[in-house]
C-alpha positions in Angstrom: 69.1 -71.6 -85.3 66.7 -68.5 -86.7 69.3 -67.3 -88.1 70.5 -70.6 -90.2 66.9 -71.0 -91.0 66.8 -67.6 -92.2 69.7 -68.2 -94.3 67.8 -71.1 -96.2 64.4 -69.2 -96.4 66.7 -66.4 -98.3 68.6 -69.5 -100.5 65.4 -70.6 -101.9 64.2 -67.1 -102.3 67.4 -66.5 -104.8 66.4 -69.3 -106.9 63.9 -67.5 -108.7 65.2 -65.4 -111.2 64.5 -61.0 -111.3 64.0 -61.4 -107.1 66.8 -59.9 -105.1 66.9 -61.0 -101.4 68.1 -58.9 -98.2 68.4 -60.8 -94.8 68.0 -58.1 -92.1 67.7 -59.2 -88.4 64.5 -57.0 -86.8 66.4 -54.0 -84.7 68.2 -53.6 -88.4 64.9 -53.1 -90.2 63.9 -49.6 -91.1 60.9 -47.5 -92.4 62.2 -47.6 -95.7 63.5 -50.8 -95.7 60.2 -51.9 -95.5 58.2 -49.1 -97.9 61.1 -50.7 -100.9 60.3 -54.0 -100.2 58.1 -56.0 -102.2 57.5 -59.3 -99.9 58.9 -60.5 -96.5 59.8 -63.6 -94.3 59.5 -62.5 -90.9 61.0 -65.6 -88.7 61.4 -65.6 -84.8 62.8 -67.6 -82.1 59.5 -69.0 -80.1 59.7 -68.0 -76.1 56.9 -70.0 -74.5 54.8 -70.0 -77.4 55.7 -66.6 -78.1 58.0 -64.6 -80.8 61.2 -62.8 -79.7 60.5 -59.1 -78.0 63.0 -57.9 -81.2 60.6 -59.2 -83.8 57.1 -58.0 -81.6 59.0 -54.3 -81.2 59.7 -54.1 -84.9 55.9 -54.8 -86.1 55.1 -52.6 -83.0 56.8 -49.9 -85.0 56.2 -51.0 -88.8 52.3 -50.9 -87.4 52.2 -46.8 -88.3 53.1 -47.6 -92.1 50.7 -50.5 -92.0 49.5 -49.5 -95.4 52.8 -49.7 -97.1 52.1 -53.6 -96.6 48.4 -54.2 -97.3 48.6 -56.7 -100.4 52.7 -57.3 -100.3 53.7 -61.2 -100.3 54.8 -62.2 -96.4 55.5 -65.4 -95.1 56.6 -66.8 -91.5 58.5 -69.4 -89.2 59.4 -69.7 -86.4 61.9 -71.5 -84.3 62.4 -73.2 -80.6 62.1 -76.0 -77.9 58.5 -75.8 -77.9 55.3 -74.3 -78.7 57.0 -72.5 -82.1 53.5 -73.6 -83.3 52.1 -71.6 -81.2 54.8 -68.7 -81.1 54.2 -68.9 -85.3 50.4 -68.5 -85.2 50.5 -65.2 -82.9 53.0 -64.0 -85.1 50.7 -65.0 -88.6 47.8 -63.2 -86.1 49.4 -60.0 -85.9 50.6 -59.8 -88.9 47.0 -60.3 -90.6 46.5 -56.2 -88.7 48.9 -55.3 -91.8 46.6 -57.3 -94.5 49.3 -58.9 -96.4 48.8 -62.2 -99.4 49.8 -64.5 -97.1 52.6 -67.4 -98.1 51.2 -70.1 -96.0 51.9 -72.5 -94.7 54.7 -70.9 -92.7 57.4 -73.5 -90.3 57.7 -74.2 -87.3 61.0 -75.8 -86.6 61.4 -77.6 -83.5 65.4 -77.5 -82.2 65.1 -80.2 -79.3 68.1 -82.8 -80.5 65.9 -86.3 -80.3 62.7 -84.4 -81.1 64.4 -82.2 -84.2 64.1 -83.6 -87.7 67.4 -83.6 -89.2 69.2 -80.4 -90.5 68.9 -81.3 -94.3 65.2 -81.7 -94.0 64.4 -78.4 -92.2 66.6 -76.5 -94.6 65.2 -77.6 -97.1 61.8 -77.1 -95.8 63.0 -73.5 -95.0 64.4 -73.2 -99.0 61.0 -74.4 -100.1 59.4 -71.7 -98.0 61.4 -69.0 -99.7 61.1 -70.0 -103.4 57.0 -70.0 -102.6 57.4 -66.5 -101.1 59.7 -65.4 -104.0 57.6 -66.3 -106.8 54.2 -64.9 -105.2 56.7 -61.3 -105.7 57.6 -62.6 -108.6 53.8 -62.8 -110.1 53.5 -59.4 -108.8 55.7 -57.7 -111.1 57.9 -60.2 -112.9 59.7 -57.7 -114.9 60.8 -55.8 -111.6 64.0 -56.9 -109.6 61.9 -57.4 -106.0 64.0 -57.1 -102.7 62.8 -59.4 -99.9 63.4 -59.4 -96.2 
């Protein structure tokens, strides 16, 4: 389901014209993927109210280059059978150590058939999310094609 959400987050990203968009899943991400980037989504499956060990390992490692991200658009979600609320604000809390403009607010996306909202409405949630994210890079430099993750 991350992934699908991902997917849409990306979709509404595209919509807004001179913003490229580059879905990586974490162990893919590198230095210099990150260093090129001009914004990020970072989305994570919630595990007891926590984000996946892929996700935490790959801010574990992007924390050296912190400063490569101070100021850079970033927006989150998160997704699961319970407490992604939870799992969403630790990973908004760590993510404040890299000082980024924050795209808030982020989703949560519950997965729990009976307690899920429907498909259409959490992707387009997830759509919105990405079109806010691409048009704070957008602002940035509007005359630049911007990559996002």
């Amino acid at each position: 389901m991350t992934k699908k959400v991902a997917d849409a987050v990306a979709e509404g990203a595209r919509r807004v014209s001179k913003v490229t968009v580059e879905a990586k899943i974490a162990n893919s991400v590198s230095t210099d993927d990150v260093v090129g980037a001009d914004g990020f989504a970072f989305g994570s499956p919630s595990h007891f109210g926590f984000m996946s060990g892929k996700v935490l390992t790959l801010l574990t490692d992007l924390y050296s280059i912190r400063d490569k991200i101070v100021g850079k658009p970033v927006t989150v979600f998160t997704t699961g059978a319970g407490d992604q609320g939870k799992a969403l604000e630790n990973l908004e809390r760590i993510l404040e150590a890299f000082d980024p403009e924050f795209v808030k607010p982020g989703i949560a996306i519950e997965t729990v058939p009976g307690r899920a909202h429907s498909w259409e409405l959490d992707k387009a949630n997830a759509a919105a999310l990405g079109e806010r994210l691409a048009k704070a890079v957008a602002k940035e430099k509007p005359y630049d094609t911007k990559d996002l993750f």
